[in-house]
C-alpha positions in Angstrom: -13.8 -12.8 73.0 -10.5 -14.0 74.1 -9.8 -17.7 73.5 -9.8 -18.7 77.5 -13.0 -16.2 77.9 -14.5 -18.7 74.8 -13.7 -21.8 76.1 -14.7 -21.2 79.5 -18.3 -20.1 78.2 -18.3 -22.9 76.3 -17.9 -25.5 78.9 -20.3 -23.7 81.2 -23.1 -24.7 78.5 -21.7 -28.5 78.5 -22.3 -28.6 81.9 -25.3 -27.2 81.8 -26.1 -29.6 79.1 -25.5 -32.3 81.1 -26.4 -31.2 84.5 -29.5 -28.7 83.9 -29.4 -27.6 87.3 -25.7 -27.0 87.8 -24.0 -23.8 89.0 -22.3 -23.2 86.2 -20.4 -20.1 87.9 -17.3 -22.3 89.6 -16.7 -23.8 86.3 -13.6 -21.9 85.1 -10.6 -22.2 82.7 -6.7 -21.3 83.9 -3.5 -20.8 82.9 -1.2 -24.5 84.0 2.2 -26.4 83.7 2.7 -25.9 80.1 3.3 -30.2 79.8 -0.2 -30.4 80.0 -1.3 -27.7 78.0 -2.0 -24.1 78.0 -5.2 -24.0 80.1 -6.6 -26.2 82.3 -10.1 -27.0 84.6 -10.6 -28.7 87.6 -14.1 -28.1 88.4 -16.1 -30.8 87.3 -14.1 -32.9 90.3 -15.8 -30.9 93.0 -18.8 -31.1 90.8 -19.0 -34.6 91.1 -18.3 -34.8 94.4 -21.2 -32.4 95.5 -23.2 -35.1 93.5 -21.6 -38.2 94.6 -20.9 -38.7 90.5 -17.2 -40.8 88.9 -15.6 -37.7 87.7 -14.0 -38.7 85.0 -16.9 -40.2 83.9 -18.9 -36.6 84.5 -15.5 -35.3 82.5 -16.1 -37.5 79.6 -20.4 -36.8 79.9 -19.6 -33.3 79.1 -16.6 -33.8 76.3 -19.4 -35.1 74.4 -21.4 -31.8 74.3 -18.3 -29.6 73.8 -16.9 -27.7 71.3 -13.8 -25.9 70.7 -12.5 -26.6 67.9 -12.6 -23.5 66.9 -9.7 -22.7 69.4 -8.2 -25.5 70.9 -6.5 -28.5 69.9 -8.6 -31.7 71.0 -9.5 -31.5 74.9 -7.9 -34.4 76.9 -9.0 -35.5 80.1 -6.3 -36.0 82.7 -6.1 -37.8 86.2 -8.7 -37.7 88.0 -10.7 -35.6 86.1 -8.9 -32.8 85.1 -9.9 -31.1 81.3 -6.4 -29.9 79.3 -6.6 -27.5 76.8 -4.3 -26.5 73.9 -5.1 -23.6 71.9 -4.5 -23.7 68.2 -1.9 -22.0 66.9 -4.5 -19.9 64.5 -6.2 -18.8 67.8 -3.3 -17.4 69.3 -2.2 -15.3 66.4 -5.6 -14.3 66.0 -5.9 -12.7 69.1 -2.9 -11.0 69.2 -3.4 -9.5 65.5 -6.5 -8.1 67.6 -4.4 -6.7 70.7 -1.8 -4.9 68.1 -4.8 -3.1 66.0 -6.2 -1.9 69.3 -8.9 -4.0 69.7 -7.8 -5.0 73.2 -5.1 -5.6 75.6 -5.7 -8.6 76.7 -8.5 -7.9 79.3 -11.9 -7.6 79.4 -14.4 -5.3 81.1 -15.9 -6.9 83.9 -19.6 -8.5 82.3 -21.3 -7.1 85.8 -19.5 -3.8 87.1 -19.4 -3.4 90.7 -19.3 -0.4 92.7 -16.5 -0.8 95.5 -15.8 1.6 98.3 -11.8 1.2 98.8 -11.0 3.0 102.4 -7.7 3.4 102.4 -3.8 5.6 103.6 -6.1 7.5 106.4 -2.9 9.6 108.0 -3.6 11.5 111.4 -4.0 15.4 110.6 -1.0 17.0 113.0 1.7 14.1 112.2 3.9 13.5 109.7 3.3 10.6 107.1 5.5 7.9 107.6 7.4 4.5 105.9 4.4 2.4 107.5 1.7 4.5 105.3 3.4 3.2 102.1 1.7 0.0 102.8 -1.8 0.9 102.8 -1.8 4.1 100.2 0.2 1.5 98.0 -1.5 -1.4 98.0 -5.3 0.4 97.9 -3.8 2.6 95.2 -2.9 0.0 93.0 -6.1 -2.1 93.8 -8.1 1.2 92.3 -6.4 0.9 89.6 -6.9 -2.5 88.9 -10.5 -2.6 89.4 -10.8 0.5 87.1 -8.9 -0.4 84.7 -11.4 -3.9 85.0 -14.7 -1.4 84.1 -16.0 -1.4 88.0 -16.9 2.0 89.9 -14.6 2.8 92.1 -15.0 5.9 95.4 -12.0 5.6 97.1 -12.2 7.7 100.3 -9.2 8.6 102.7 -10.8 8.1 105.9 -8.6 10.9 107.6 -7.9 11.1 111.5 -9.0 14.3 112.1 -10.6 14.4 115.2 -9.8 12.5 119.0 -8.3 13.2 122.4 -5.2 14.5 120.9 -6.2 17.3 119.4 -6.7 18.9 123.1 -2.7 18.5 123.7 -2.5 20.1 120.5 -4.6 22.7 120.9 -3.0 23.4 124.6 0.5 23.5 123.3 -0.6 26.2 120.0 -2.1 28.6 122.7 0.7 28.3 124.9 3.8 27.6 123.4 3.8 27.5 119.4 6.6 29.2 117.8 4.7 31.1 114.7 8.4 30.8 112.0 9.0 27.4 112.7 4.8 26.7 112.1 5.4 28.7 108.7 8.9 27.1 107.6 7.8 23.3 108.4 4.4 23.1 110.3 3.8 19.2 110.5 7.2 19.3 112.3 6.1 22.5 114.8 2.9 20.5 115.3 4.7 17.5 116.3 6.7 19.2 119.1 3.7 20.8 120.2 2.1 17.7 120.5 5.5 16.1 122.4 6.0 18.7 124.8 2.6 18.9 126.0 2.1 15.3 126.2 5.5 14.5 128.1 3.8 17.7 130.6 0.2 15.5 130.8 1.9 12.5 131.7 3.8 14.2 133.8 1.4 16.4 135.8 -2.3 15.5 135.9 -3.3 19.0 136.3 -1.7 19.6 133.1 -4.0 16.8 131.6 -7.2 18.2 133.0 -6.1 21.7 131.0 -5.9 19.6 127.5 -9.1 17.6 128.4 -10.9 21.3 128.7 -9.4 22.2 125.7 -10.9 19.5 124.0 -14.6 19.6 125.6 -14.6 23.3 124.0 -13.5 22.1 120.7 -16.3 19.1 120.4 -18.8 21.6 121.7 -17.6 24.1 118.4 -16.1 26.7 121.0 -15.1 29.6 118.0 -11.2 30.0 119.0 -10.7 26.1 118.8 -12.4 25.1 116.3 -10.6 28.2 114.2 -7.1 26.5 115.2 -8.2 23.1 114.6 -9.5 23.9 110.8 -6.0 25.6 110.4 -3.5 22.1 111.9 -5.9 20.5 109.4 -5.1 23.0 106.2 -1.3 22.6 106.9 -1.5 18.9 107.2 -3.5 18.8 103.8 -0.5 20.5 102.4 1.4 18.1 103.8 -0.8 14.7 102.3 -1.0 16.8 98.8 2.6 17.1 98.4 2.9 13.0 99.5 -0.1 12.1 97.3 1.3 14.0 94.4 4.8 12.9 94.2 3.5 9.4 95.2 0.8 9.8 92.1 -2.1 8.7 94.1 -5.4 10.4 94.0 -8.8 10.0 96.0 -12.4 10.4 95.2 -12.9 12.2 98.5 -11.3 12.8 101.8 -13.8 13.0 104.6 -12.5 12.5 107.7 -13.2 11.3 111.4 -14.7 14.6 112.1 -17.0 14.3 109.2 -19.4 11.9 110.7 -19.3 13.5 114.4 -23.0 14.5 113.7 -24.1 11.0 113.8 -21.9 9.2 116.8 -24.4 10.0 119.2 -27.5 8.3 116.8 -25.7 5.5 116.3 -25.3 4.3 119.9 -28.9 5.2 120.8 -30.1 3.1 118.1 -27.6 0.2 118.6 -29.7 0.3 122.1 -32.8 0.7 121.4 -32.4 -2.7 118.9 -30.4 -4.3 122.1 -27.4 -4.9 119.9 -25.6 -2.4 122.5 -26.5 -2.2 126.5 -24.6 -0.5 129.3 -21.8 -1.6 131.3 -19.6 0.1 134.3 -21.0 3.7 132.6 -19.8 2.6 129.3 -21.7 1.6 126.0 -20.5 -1.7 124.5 -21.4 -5.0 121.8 -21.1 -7.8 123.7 -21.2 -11.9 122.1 -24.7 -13.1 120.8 -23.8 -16.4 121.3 -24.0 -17.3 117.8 -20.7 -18.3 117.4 -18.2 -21.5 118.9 -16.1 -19.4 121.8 -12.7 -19.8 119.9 -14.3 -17.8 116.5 -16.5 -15.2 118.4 -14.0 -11.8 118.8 -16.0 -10.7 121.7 -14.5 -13.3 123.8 -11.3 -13.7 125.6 -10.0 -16.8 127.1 -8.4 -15.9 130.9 -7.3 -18.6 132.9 -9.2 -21.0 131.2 -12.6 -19.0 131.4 -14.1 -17.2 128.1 -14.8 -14.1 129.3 -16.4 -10.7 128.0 -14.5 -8.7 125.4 -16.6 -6.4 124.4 -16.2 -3.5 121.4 -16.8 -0.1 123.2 -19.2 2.5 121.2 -19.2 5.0 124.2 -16.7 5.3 126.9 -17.8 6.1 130.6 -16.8 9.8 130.6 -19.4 9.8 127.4 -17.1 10.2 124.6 -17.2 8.2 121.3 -14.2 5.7 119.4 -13.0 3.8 116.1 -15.8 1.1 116.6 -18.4 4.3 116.7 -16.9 6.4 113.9 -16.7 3.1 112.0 -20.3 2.2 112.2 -21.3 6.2 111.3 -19.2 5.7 108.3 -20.7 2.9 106.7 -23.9 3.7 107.3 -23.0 7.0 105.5 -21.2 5.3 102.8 -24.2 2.9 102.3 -26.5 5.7 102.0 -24.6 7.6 99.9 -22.8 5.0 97.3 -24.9 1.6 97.6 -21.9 -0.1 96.9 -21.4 -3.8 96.4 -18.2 -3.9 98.8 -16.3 -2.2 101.0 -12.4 -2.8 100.7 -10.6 -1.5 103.9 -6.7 -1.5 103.5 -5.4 -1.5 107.3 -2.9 -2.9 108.9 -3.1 -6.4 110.2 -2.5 -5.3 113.9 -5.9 -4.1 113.5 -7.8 -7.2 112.3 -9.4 -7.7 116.0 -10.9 -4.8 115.6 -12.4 -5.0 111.9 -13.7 -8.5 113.1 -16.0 -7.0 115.5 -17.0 -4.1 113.3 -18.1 -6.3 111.0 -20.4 -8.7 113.0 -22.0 -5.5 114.3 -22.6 -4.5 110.9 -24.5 -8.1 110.6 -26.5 -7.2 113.1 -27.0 -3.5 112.8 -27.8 -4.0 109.3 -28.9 -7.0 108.4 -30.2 -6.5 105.2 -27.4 -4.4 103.9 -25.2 -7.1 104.8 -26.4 -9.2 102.8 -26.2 -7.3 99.9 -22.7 -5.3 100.7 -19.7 -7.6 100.9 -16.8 -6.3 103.7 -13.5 -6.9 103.0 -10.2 -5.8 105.6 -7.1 -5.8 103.3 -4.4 -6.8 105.9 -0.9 -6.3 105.7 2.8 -7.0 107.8 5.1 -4.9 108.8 8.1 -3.2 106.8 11.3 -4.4 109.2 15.1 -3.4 109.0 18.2 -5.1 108.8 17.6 -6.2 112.5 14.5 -7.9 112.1 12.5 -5.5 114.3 10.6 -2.2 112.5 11.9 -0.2 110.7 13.3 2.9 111.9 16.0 5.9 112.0 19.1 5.0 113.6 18.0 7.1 116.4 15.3 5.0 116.8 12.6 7.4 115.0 10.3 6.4 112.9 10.7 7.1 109.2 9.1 9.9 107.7 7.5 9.2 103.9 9.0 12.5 102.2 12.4 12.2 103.5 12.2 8.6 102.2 11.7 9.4 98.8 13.5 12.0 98.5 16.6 9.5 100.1 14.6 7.2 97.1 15.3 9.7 93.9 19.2 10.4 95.3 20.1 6.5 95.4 18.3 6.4 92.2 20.2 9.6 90.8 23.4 8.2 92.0 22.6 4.9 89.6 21.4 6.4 86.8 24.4 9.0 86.7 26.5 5.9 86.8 25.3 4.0 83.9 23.8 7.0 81.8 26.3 9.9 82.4 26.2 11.3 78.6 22.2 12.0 79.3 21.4 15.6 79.9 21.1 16.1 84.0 17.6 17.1 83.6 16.5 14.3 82.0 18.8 12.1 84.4 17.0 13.6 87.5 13.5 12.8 85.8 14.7 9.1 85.4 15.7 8.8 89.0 12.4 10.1 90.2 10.6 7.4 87.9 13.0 4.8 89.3 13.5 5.5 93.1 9.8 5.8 93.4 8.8 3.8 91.7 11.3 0.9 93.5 9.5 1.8 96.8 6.6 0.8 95.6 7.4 -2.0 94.2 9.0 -3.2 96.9 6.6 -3.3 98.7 3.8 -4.8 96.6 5.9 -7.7 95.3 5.2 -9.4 98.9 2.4 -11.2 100.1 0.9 -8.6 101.5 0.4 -10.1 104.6 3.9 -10.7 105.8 6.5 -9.1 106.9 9.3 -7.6 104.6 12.8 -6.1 105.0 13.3 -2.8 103.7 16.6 -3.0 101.5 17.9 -0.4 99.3 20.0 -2.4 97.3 17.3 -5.1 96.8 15.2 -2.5 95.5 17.1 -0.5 93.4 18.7 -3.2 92.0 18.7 -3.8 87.9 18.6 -7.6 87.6 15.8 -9.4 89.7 12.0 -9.0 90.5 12.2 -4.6 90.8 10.6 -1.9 89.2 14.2 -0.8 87.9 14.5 -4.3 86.2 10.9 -3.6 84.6 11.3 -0.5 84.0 14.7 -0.8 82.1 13.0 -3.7 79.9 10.2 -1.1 78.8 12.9 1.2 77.8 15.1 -1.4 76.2 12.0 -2.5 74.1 11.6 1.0 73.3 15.1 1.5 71.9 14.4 -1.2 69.4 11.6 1.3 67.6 14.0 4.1 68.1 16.7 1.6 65.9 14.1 0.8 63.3 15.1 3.0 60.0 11.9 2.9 58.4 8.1 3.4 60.0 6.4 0.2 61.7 3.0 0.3 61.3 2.2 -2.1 63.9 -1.7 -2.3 63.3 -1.3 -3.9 59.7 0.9 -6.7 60.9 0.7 -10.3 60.6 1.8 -12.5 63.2 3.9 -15.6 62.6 4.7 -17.7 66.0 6.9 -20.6 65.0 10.1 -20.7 67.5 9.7 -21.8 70.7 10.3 -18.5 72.4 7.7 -16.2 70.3 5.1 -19.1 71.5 6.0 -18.9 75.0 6.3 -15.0 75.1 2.5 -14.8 72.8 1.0 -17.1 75.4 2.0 -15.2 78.1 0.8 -11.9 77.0 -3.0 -13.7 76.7 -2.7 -14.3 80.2 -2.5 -10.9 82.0 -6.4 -10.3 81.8 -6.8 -13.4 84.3 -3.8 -11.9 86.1 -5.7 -8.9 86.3 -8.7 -10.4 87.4 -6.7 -12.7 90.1 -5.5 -9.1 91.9 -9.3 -7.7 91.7 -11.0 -11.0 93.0 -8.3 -11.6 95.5 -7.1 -8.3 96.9 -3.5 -9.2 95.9 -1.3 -6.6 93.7 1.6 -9.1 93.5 0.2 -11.3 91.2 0.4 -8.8 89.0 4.1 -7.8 90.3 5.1 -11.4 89.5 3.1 -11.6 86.2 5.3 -9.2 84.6 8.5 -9.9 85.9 7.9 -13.4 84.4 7.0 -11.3 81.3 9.9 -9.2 81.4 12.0 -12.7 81.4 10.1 -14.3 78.7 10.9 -11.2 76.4 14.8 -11.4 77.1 14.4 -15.0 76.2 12.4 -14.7 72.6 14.6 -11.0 72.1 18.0 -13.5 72.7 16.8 -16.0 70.7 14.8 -14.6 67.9 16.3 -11.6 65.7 14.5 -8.8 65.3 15.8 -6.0 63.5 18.3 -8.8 61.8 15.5 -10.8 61.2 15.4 -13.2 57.8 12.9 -11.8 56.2 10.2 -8.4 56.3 7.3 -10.5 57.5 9.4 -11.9 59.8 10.9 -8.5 61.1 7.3 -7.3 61.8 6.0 -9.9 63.3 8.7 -9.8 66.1 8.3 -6.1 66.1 4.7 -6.7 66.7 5.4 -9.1 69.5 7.8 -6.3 71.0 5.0 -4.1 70.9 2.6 -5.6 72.9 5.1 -6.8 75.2 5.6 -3.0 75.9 2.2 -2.0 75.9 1.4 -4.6 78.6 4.9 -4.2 81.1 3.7 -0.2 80.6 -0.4 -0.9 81.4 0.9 -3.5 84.1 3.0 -1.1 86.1 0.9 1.8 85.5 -2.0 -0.4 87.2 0.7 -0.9 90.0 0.8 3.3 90.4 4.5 3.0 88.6 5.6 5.4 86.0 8.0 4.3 82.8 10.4 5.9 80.9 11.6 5.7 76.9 14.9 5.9 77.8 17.7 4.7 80.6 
């Protein structure tokens, strides 16, 4: 068991063995300010409160029954309350002897797996992928990894927008006017111009939007010519996502799109009316506020001139046709029936969060008992902005497309790499740069707090010193050119570790702690934790590698015991940014 694993179990029981009733569950250990010593808990001063108890007399209660000698230095109670622990010096080598035989990496499986739904990228079939989907197939990729990689079951499902009003434009503009070379040489782009043209003609001419409104009746009615056409904009848009999702390295459990639960719209808004959580209005189908909650929290009101008035979520529209909110509701119920899964994570936009509050108080009271027992979670995010503040765009004011991103992403990268690398071969160069401009795109945009706003800068990214994947990236490599320097064979698993400078302790107590970074990202929703986690890593191995001599080292136990040190280092920066959906390389 790792050392902050066995001292938080530990003080669970002395709180239990003082407080038999006690909740034991909030009574965790974490990393703190290294002056007051390597792990720290505050719980037992909201667990004194909750029982009107002198906390640092309940602190000094439960000292008495605990024991952790076997890891710690002795436990001092601080402030208020507060419990510092040290670990012993035995501890700490201890557990890294383990990590460097293979034991572990510093992580454990989760004790109770969960099975978690992640819902997340969901580009519109017909359009290309743009610089805004980075956000979401980013951050839910790397959140699937994380909660892998932690032992839980993981679907993820790319909730595809496959189906709506705009597929009757589309469908007007292939029977009319679609040029068959340009749909074969770049179809996404043909299907966009389709779409253009016959939607600057519809608002135009309503006569023109009464032809696409037919077209689109005879699809949803499975009219054979349509739906043929429509299955084929899909194929070639698949193509399209494939080629993103497998340069990107992100894969999905299944891809089943809005069309997929079209069977069950209509069952879905009959029964939210025959339970009276849905009831007609001007023609129209909608969940209106139960009351339940204060005006200013309840999403189905809006405050107009000083009047809360009706905001209700739509599940039909008056001319009978179905929406988000309905497809939403289908979906879960499908995913419930399918998966039982403990949550549902969906990674959306922020923009949207009106709409996700809504959809989940329906839930509530659609499903009652499910929602008790599944847990939904909207994984919100900012926008990426340019130079200027505003979005991000072209210069023509378009917006960006993904692929011509990343393909801008591997030149920079190329350009870089050529410069500081010229004697490598220009195949290997080119694989390099793909590794590193990618890879600084996503980084870039999961080092932020996810829900604010960042500025899209290619120099920041791409830059070798400061928090980026090419700074990471070139300290795994770096860490791997001290192996390729070493004459004779390191057997890593037979070493013995001796921590006595400064550094080695600083860097060996860091590497303990990316388990309960990795568990911060999966109980939080927050991939840069993890970002931050190992470019602090990254900075503590420059420090002990500056400082401490490894190849030159005084003695052979020595040498191997800093070569040890440098291995785990490198195993973790490479778990970490693989977790993150980021490739390495051996060399730069």
């Amino acid at each position: 068991m790792l050392p902050h694993k066995k001292i938080e179990s530990t003080l669970q029981a002395a709180v239990r063995a003082v407080l038999a009733d006690a909740d034991v569950s909030a009574i965790l250990v974490r990393p703190c300010d290294p002056k007051f010593g390597d792990y720290q808990s505050n719980a037992l001063m909201s667990l004194a409160k909750t029982r009107k108890l002198n906390p640092r007399q309940l602190a000094t209660d439960v000292l008495t029954k605990l024991d952790v000698s076997a890891v710690c230095e002795k436990v001092e109670i601080a402030g208020a309350g507060f419990l510092n622990f040290r670990l012993k010096n035995t501890a700490l080598t201890q557990t890294l002897e383990a990590a460097a035989r293979g034991e572990h990496l510093f992580f454990d499986k989760a004790a109770q797996p969960k099975t978690v739904v992640i819902d997340f990228s969901s580009p519109n079939v017909a359009k290309p992928m743009h610089v805004g989907h980075i956000r979401s197939t980013g951050i839910g990729d790397a959140l699937q990894r994380t909660l892998r990689l932690l032992g839980h079951r993981v679907i993820s499902d790319n909730h595809i927008g496959d189906w709506g009003t705009q597929f009757g434009k589309l469908l007007l503009g292939w029977k009319q006017i679609l040029n068959r070379a340009d749909l074969e040489r770049d179809a996404i782009a043909e299907l966009e111009r389709l779409y253009k043209v016959i939607n600057a003609e519809c608002d135009a001419n309503p006569l023109r939007l009464e032809e696409a409104k037919s077209e689109l009746v005879k699809l949803q009615a499975g009219d054979a010519e349509n739906v043929a056409i429509w299955k084929e904009m899909i194929a070639l848009s698949q193509k399209q996502f494939d080629t993103i999702y497998g340069r990107l390295g992100v894969k999905f459990d299944f891809a089943l799109g809005e069309s997929f639960y079209n069977p069950w719209l209509g069952e879905v808004v009959a029964d939210l009316l025959t339970r009276g959580i849905a009831r007609e209005s001007e023609g129209a189908v909608g969940v209106f506020s139960d009351g339940t909650l204060p005006p200013k929290e309840d999403p189905f009101l809006v405050n107009r001139d000083g009047e809360w008035v009706a905001d209700p979520a739509l599940v039909r529209k008056s001319d009978g046709g179905f929406n988000y909110t309905t497809t939403d509701l289908a979906t879960i119920d499908y995913r419930l029936k399918t998966w039982s899964p403990d949550e549902i994570i969906y990674v959306v936009d922020d923009r949207q969060s009106g709409h996700f509050k809504k959809f989940f108080l329906i839930f509530g009271r659609w499903k009652p008992d499910a929602a008790k027992t599944t847990k939904l979670v909207h994984v919100g995010f900012g926008k990426i902005m340019g130079d200027d503040g505003k979005p991000f765009k072209t210069r023509s004011g378009d917006t960006v497309k993904l692929g011509e991103l990343l393909d801008e992403a591997e030149e920079r990268a190329y350009k870089i790499v050529s410069e500081k690398s010229a004697e490598l071969p220009e195949a290997q160069r080119k694989e390099i740069a793909r590794v590193i401009g990618l890879g600084a795109v996503k980084y870039a945009d999961l080092l932020p707090n996810r829900q604010s706003d960042y500025i899209f800068s290619w120099d920041k990214m791409l830059a070798l010193q400061g928090n980026t994947a090419p700074y990471l990236v070139y300290a795994y490599a770096r860490i791997k050119s001290i192996f390729r320097k070493q004459n004779s064979e390191f057997r890593i698993q037979n070493s013995e570790l001796k921590l006595a400078a400064p550094e080695e302790l600083t860097l060996a107590k860091h590497l303990l702690n990316f388990g309960l970074t990795l568990e911060a990202v999966a109980e939080e929703l927050r991939p840069n934790y993890l970002c931050n986690y190992l470019f602090e890593l990254a900075g503590k191995f420059t420090s002990f590698y500056e400082n401490c001599p490894v190849l030159k080292a005084e003695d052979e136990a020595t040498k191997n015991s800093r070569l040890a040190l440098c291995d785990l280092t490198a195993r973790v920066l490479k778990q970490g940014l693989e977790t993150l959906g980021i490739e390495t390389v051996e060399q730069m």
